[in-house]
FITOR-51713 format. One line per field, with one value per residue (C-alpha): residue number from 1; chain; x, y, z. Coordinates in Angstrom, 2 decimals, always signed. Layout:
num <- c(NUM ...);
cadena <- c(A ...);
c1 <- c(X ...);
c2 <- c(Y ...);
c3 <- c(Z ...);
***
This chain:
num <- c(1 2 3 4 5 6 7 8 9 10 11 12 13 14 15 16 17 18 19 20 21 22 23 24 25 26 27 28 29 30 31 32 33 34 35 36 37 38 39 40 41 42 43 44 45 46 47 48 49 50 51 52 53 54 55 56 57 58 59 60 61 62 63 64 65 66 67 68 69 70 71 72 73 74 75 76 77 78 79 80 81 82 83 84 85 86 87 88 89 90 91 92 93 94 95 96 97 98 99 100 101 102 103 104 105 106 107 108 109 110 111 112 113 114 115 116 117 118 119 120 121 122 123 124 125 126 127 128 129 130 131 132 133 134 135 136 137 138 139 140 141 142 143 144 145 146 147 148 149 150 151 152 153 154 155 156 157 158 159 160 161 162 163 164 165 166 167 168 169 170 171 172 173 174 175 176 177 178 179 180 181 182 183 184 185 186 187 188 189 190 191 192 193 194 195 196 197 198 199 200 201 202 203 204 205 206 207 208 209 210 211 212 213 214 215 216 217 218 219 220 221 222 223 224 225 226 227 228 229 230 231 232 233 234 235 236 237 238 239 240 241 242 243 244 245 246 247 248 249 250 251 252 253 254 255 256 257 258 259 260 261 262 263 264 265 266 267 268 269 270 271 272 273 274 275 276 277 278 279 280 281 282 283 284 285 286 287 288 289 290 291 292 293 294 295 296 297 298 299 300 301 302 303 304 305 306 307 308 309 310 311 312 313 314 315 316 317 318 319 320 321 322 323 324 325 326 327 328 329 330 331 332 333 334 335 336 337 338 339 340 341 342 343 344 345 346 347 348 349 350 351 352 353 354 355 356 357 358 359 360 361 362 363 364 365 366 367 368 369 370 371 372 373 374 375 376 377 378 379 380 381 382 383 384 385 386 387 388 389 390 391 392 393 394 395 396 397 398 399 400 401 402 403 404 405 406 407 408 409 410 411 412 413 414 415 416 417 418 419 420 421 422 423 424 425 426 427 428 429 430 431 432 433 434 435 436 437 438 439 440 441 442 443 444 445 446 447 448 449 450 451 452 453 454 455 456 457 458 459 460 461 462 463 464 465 466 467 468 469 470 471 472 473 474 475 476 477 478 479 480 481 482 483 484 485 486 487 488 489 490 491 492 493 494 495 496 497 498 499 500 501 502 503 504 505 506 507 508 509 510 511 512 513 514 515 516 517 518 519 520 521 522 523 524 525 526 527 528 529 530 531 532 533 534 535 536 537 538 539 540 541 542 543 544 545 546 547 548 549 550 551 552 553 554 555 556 557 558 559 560 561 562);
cadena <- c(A A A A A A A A A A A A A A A A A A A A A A A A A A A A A A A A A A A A A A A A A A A A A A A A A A A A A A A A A A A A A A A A A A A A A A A A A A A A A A A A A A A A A A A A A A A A A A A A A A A A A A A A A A A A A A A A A A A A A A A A A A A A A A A A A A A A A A A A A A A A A A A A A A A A A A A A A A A A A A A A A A A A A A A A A A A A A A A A A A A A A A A A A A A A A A A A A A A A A A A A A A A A A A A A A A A A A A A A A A A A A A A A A A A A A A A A A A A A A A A A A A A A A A A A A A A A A A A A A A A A A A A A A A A A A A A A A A A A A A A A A A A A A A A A A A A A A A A A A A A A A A A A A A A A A A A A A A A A A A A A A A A A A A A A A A A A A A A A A A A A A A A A A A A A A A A A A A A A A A A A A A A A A A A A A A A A A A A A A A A A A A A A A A A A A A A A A A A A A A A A A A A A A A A A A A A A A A A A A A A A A A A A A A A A A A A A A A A A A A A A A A A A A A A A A A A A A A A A A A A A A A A A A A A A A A A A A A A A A A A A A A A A A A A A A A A A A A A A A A A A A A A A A A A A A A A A A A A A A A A A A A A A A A A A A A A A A A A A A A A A A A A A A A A A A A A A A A A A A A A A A A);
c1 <- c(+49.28 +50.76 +49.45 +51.98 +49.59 +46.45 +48.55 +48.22 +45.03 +44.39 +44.47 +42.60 +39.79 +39.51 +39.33 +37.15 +34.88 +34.69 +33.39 +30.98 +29.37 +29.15 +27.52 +24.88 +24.48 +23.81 +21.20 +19.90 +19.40 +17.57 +15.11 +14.48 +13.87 +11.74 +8.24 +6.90 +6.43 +7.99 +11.61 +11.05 +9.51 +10.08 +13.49 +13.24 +16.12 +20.47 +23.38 +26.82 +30.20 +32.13 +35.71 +36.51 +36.61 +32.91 +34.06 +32.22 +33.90 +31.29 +27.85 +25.37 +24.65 +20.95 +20.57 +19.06 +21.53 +20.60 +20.69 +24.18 +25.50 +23.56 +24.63 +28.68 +27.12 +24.55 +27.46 +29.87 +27.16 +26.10 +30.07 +29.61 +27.47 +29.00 +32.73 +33.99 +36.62 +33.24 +31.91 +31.36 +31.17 +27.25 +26.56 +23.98 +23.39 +20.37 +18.68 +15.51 +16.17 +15.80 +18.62 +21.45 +19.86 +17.52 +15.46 +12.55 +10.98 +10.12 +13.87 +15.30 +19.44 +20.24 +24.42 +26.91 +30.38 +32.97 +35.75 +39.30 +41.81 +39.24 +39.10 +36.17 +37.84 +34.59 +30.47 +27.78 +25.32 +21.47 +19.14 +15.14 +11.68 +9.71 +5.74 +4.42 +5.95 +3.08 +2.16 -0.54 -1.68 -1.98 +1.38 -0.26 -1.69 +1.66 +3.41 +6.28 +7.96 +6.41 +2.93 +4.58 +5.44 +7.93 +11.24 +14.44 +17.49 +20.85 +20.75 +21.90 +19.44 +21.57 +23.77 +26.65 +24.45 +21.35 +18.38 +16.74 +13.49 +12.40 +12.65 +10.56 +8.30 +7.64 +7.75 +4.33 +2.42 +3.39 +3.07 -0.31 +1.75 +3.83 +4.86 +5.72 +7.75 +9.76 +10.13 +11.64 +13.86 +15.05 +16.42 +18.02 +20.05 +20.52 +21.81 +24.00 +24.84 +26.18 +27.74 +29.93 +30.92 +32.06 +33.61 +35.74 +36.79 +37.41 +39.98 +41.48 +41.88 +43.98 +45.96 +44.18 +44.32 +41.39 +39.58 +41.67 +44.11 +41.74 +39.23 +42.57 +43.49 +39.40 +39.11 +42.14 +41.80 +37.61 +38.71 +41.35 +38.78 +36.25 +38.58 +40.17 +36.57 +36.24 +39.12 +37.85 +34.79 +36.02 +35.99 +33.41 +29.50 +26.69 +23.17 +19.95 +16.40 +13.58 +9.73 +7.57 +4.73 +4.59 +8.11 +11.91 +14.37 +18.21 +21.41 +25.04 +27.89 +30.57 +33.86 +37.48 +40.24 +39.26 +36.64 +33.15 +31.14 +26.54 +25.57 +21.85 +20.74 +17.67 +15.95 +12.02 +12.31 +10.79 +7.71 +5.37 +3.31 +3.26 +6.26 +7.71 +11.04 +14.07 +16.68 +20.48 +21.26 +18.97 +19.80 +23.02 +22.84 +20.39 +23.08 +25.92 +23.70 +22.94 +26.96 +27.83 +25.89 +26.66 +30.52 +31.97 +29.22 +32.12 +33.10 +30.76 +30.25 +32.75 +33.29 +36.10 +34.31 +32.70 +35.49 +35.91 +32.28 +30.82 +27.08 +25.57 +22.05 +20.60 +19.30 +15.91 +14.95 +13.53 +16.14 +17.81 +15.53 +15.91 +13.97 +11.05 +10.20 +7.70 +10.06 +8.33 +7.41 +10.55 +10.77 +8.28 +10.76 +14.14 +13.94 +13.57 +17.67 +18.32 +16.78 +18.26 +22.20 +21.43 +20.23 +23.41 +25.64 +23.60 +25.15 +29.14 +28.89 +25.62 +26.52 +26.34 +23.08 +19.57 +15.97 +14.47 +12.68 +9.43 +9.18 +7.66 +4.53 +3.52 +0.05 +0.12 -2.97 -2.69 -5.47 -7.25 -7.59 -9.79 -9.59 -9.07 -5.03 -3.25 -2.32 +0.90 +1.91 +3.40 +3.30 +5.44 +4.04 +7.50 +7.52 +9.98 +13.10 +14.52 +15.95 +19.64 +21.76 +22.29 +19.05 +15.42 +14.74 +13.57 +9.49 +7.74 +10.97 +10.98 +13.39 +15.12 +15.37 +16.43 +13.11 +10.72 +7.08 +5.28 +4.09 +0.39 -0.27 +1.94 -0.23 -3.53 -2.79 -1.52 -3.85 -7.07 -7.54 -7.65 -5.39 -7.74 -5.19 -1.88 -0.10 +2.16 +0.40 +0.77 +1.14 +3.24 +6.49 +8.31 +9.05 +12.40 +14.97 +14.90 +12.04 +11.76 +10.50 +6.66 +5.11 +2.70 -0.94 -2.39 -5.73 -6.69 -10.51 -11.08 -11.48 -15.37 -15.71 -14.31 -11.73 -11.22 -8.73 -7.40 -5.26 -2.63 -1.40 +2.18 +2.37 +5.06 +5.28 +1.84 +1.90 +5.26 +6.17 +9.67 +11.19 +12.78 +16.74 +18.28 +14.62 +13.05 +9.60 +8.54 +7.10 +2.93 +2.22 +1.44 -2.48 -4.66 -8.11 -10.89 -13.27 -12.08 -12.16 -9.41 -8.68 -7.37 -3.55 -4.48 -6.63 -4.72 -2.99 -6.26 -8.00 -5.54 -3.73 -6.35 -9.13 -11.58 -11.20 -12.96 -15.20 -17.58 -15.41 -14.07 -11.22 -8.00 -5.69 -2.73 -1.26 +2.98 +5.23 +6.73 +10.32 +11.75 +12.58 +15.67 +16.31 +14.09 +11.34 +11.60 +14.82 +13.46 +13.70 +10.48 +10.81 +10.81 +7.73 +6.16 +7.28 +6.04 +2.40 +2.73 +3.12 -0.06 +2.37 +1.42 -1.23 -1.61 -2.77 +0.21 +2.97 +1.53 +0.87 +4.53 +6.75 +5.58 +5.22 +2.56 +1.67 -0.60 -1.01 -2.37 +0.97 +2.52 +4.82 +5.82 +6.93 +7.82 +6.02 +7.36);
c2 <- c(-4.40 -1.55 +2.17 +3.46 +1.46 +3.84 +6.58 +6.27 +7.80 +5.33 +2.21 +3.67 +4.89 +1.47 -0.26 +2.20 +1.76 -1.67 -1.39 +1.64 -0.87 -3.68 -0.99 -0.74 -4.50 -4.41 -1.85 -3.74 -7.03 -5.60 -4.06 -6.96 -8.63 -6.49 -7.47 -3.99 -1.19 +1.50 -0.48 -2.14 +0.58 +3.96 +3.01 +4.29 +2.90 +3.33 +0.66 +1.80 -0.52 +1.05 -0.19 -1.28 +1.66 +2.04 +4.60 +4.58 +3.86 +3.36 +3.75 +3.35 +5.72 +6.36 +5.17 +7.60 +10.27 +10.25 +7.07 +6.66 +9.79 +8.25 +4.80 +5.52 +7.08 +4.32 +1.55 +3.11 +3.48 -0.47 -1.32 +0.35 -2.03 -4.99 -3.82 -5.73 -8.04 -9.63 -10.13 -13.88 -14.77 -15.32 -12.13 -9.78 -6.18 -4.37 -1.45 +1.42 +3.62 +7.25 +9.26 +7.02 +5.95 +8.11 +9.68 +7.62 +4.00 +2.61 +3.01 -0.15 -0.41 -3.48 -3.80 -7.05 -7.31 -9.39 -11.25 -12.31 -14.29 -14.06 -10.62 -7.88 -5.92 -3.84 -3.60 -4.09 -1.67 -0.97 +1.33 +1.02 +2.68 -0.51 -0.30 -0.34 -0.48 -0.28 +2.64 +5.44 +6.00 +9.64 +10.77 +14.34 +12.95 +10.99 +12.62 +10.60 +7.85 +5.58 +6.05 +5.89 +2.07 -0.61 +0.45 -1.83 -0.75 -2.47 -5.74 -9.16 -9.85 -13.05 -14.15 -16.51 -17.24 -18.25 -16.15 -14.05 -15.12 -12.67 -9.68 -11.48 -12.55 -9.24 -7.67 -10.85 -9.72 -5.99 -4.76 -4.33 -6.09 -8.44 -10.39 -7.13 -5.83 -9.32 -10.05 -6.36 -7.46 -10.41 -8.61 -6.10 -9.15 -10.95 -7.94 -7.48 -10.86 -10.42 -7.02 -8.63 -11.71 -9.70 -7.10 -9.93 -11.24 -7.56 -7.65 -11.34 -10.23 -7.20 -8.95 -6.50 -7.39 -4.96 -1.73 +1.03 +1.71 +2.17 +4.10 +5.96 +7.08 +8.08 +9.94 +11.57 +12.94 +14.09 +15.78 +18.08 +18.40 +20.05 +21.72 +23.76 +24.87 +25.87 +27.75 +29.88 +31.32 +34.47 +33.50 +35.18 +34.43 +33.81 +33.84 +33.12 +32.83 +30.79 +30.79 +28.08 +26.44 +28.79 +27.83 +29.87 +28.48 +30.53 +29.51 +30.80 +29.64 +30.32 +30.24 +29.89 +28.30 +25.55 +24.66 +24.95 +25.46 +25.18 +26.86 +26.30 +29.18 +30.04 +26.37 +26.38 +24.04 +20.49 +19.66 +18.07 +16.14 +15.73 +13.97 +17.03 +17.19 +15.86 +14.20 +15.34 +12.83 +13.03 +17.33 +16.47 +14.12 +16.64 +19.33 +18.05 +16.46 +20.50 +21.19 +18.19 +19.45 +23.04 +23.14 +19.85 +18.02 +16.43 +13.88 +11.27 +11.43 +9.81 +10.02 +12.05 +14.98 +15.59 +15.90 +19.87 +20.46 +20.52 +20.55 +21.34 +22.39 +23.41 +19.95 +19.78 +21.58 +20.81 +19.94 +18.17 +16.54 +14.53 +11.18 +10.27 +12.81 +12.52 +12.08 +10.01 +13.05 +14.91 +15.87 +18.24 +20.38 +18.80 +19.17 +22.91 +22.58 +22.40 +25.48 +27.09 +26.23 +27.52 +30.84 +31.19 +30.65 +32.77 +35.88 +34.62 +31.62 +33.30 +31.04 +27.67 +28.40 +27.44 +28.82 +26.82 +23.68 +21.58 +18.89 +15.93 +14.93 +11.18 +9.17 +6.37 +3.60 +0.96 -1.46 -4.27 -4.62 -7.07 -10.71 -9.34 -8.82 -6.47 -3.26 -0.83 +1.50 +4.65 +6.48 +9.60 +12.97 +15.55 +18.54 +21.06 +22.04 +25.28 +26.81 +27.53 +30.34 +28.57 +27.16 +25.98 +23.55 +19.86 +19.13 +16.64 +15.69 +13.47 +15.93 +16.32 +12.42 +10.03 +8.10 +7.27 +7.82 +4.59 +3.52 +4.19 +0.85 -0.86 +1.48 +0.64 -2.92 -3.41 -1.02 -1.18 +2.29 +4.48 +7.32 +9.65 +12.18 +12.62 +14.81 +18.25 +20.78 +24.16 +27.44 +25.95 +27.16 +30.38 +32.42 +34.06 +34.15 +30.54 +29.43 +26.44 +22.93 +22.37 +20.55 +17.81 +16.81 +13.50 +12.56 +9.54 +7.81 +4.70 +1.27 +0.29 -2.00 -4.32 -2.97 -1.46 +1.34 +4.58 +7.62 +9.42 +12.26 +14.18 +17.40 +20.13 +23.51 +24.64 +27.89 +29.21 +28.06 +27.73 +30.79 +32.04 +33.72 +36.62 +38.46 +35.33 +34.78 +31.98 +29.14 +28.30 +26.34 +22.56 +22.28 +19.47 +19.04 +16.57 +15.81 +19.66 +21.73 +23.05 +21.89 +24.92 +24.85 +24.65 +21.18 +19.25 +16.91 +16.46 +15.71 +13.77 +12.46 +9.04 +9.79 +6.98 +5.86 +2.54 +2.74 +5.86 +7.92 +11.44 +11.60 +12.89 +15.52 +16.62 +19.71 +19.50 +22.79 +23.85 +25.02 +28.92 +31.10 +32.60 +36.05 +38.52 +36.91 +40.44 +38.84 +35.05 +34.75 +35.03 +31.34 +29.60 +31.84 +30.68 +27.06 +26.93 +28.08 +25.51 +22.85 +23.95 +25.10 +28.59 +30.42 +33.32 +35.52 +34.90 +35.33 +38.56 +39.67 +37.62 +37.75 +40.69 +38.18 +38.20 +34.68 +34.17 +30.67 +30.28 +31.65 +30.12 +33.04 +35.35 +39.12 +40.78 +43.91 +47.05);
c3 <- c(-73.21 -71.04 -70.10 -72.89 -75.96 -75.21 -75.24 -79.24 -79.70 -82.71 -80.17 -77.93 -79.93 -81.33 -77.93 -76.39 -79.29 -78.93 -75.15 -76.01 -78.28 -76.25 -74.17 -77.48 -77.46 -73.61 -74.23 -77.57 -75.30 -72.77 -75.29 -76.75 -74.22 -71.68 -71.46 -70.80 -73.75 -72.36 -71.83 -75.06 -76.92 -74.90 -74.17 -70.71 -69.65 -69.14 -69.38 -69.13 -67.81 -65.46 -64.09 -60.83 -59.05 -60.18 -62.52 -65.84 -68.59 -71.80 -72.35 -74.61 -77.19 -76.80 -73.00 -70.77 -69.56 -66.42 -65.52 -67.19 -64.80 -61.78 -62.60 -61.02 -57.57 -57.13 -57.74 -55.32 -52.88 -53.12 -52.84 -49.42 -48.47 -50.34 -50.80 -54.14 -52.32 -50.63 -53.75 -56.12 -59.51 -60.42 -57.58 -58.76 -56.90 -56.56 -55.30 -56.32 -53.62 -55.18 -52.87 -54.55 -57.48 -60.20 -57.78 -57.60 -57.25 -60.47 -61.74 -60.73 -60.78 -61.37 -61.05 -62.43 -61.17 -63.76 -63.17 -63.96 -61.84 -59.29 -58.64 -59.56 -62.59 -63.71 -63.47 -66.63 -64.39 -65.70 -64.66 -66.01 -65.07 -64.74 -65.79 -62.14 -58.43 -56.42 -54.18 -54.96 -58.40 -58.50 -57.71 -56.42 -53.23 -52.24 -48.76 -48.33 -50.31 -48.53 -50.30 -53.72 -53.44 -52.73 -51.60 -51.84 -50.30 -51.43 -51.53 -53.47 -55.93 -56.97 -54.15 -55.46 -58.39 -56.58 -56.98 -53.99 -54.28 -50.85 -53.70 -56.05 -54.33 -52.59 -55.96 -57.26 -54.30 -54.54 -57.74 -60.03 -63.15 -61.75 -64.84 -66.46 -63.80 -63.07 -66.73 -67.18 -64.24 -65.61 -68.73 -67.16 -65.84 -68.68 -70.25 -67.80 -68.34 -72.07 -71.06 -68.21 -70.26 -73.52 -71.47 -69.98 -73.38 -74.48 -71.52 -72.80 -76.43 -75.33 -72.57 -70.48 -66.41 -65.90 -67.46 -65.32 -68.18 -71.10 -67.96 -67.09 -70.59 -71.19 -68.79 -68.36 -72.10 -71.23 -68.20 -69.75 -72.53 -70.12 -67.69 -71.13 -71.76 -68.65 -68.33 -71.34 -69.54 -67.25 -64.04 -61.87 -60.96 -63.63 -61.49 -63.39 -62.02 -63.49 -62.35 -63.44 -61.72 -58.57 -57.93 -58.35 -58.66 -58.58 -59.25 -59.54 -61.54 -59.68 -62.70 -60.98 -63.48 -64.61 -61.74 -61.69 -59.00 -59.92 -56.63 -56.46 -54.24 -54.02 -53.88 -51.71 -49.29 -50.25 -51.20 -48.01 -51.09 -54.60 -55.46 -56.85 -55.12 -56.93 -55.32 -55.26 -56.83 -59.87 -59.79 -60.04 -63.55 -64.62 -63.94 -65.51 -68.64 -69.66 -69.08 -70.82 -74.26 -73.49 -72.90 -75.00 -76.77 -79.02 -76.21 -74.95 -71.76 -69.03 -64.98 -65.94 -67.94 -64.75 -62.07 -63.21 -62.04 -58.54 -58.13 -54.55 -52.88 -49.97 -47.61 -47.11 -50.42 -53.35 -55.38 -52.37 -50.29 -46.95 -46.41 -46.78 -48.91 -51.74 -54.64 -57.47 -59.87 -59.28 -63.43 -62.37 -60.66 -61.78 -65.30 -64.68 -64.23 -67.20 -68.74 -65.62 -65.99 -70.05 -69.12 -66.43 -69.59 -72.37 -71.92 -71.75 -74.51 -76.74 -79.90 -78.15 -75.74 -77.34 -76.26 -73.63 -74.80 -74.56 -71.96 -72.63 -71.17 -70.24 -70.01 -67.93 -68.45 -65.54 -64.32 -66.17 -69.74 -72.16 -71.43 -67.65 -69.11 -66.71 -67.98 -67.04 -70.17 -69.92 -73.22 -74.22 -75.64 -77.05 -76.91 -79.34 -78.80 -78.35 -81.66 -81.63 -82.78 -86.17 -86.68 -86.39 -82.92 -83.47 -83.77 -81.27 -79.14 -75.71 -74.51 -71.78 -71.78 -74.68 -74.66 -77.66 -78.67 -78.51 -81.76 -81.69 -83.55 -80.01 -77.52 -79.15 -79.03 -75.15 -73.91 -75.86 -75.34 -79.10 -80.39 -82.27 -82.87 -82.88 -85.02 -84.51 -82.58 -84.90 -83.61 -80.48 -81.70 -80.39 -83.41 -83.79 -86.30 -86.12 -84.52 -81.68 -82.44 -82.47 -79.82 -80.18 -80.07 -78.70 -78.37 -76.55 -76.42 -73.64 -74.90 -76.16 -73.33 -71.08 -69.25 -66.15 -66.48 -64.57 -66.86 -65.04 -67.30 -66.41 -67.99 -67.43 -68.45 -67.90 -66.54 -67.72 -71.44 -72.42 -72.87 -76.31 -76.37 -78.38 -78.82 -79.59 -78.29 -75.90 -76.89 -76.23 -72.67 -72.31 -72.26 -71.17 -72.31 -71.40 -73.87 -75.57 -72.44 -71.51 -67.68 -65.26 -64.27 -60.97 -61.51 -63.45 -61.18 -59.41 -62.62 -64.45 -61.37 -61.43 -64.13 -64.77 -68.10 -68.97 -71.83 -71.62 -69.94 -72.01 -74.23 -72.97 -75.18 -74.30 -76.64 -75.35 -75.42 -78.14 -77.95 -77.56 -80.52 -80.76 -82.33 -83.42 -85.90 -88.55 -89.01 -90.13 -93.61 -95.85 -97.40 -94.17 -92.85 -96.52 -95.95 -92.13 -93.39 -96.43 -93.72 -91.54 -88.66 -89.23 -90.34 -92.95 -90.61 -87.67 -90.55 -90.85 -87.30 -85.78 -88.79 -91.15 -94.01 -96.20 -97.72 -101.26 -100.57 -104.11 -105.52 -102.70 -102.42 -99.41 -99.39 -96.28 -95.09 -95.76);
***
């Protein structure tokens, strides 16, 4: 097959699909076979296959978007250190470190080069949060990266097929769940495993020497697809500001052609503890995720969408910090880019921007459970997204990422601990025209006895809630509460960073952001202000005051004030 085949977009969309879901079965195998619950069950994870170039090609559908943007830098940086004519059939590559990989330890990349006529002609690459990689347990205290665990740098993790026990058996003698974390490791490589091997007979059925022509013809077609959007925005500079947690954040997009430039200019300088400081690395995914959705959400996402769009920040800041900074809970501030780069772009493209949106939030339960079982979950809270110009934003979302609430039924049972609650959390939405997504409500009680276990709750969006668009109001703040009092901002971390919670200890509830409304909410019409109070998401009395719509909920009908 020859370079003038993909050039029929039939032929290509047929071969591309049958990589992106080889992608899906790389993605489906390492699910299914990960011993911890949130790989298996929060699919906290990424796979993509890139070419040889380490340019990615495919990935799968519902695999974490930033790992699957991080994924191509982490893979050229490891082929600095093993360049691919070095490399051997049955070679695996590995690395965790969080300045070329997702920006902090428990992601794990684990990286499989394939072969034909002897020669490296693409990678099955995998990125996952494993359940525990040692360090501190509350992230707040951490002051470099050295407190937040073990740190790999790149290395062979199978060297000519032979397994490097050094990294496992740092990892047993490391780690507080080291079956979890190794068994999580070994899928990664078995999916990789599959990946690499179909990929190869993908290349034999098409009498394809490598993946450059079908990577070629991608993203050659993505990048003129981004650059034409591009070139529709008026060149000039779009600055936005955004305050949340005692923190600003600025940044300028700087329009010229078909180029890009997100200038991030007004960045604090990083974080001495806390983990709060997100790598450039992980900005960077974060940075061109938002564009991605925002300027061409038709086209899955490729190396060559990207090459339009240049993404830089001051060293030493927070949202590019030098080593050994304290980078393990760098959501808290590198999430924030997201909302940022949309309010840069809401005044030139109004119809496609959407009211900020509702983090999620995350409980982690680690330490010893009944029978003296170790225990690592980390569980997932949404939050609701911001409403759109054309309609109402999604309820009880783990947005920004592509992970999934744990089952309560799966928690329960690995953890012992009990879910009480956990339902939508009314009154969280922004109202507007459309109004955002509702956040959520989860209530967890300790087990009865006979366990030894510490919480750690993440929470975002505390002290400034996501903001609405178009008159739209903002949405209502994250809240934590311990056994129904509300804790202060200012104590969370301190009081949810390692909280005691074996049986006897105070139940834990987390109430998650809703999402930003967008236009004014006179303008919302009076059956979906009738149906939202129908549904217990609003009361009678807040249609009234926020909408001007009176309810009869015996008549269940709705009239708006004169």
């Amino acid at each position: 097959m020859n370079r003038s085949v993909f050039d029929d977009p039939i032929t290509l969309e047929v071969v591309w699909g049958r990589l992106v879901t080889l992608a899906d079965e790389m993605q489906t195998v390492l699910r299914r076979t990960a011993f911890s619950t949130v790989v298996s069950t929060g699919n906290d994870l990424g796979c993509e296959i890139m070419d040889a170039r380490a340019w990615f090609v495919a990935h799968a559908v519902t695999s974490n978007p930033t790992f699957n943007l991080t994924l191509p830098h982490l893979t050229a940086a490891l082929l600095d250190t093993f360049p691919a004519e070095t490399l051997r059939e049955g070679e695996v590559l590995f690395t965790n470190d969080p300045w070329i990989g997702a920006g902090h330890l428990p992601d794990v990349a684990v990286v499989t080069p394939f072969f034909k006529h002897g020669r490296v002609v693409g990678f099955a690459g995998s990125i996952a949060h494993v359940s525990d990689i040692g360090g501190l347990l509350n992230q707040s205290e951490a002051r470099s990266v050295y407190e937040k665990g073990v740190y790999f740098p790149p290395l062979k993790l199978y060297d000519a097929g032979v397994r490097n026990e050094a990294v496992f058996s740092t990892l047993r003698e490391s780690v507080r769940t080291p079956e979890l974390v190794i068994g999580d490791i070994n899928a990664i490589v078995t999916a990789n495993s599959v990946a690499a091997a179909h990929t190869a007979d993908l290349l034999d059925e098409n009498r394809l020497d490598d993946l450059q022509q079908l990577s070629d013809a991608v993203q050659s077609r993505a990048e003129k697809a981004m650059r034409a959007t591009v070139e529709s925005i008026p060149d000039g500079t779009y600055p936005f500001e955004l305050t949340f947690d005692e923190l600003t954040l600025g940044v300028e997009l700087i329009v010229s052609g078909s180029d890009l430039l997100v200038d991030y200019v007004r960045v604090p300088p990083q974080h001495p503890h806390g983990g709060i400081n997100s790598t450039l690395t992980f900005t960077t995914a974060r940075t061109t995720y938002a564009l991605n959705c925002l300027l061409t959400p038709q086209i899955p996402s490729n190396q060559g969408l990207f090459r339009p769009v240049r993404v830089q920040a001051p060293s030493g800041s927070v949202l590019n910090p030098v080593h050994p900074a304290s980078v393990n809970d760098r959501t808290k501030v590198g999430w924030h880019v997201i909302p940022l780069v949309q309010g840069a772009l809401a005044g030139v493209l109004p119809e496609r921007i959407p009211a900020a949106g509702g983090f999620k939030s995350s409980v982690r339960l680690i330490g010893t459970g009944a029978h003296d079982v170790a225990v690592s979950s980390l569980a997932f809270t949404g939050g609701g997204l911001g409403a759109g110009h054309g309609g109402d934003g999604v309820d009880a979302i783990c947005y920004p990422t592509s992970s999934s609430s744990i089952p309560v039924e799966i928690y329960e049972t690995t953890t012992g601990a009990r879910i009480d609650r956990k339902e939508l959390a009314p009154g969280t939405a922004g109202a507007g025209r459309f109004r955002g997504g509702h956040g959520q409500v989860v209530t967890l009680r300790p087990p009865r006895a006979g366990s030894g276990l510490t919480l750690a709750a993440g929470c975002h969006q505390q002290s400034h809630p996501p903001f609405g668009l178009a008159g739209g109001r903002a949405a209502r703040p994250t809240e934590a509460r311990i056994d129904g009092v509300a804790v202060p901002v200012s104590e969370t971390s301190a009081r949810l960073g390692a909280l005691p919670f074996d049986a006897g200890a105070p139940t834990v509830t987390l109430h998650t952001a809703g999402g930003g409304g967008h236009g004014s909410p006179v303008d919302r019409p009076v059956e979906a202000v009738l149906r939202d109070v129908r549904d217990e998401l609003l009361s009678v009395e807040e249609a009234l005051d926020v909408y001007g719509v009176t309810v009869d909920l015996e008549a269940l009908t709705a009239t708006r004030k004169a």
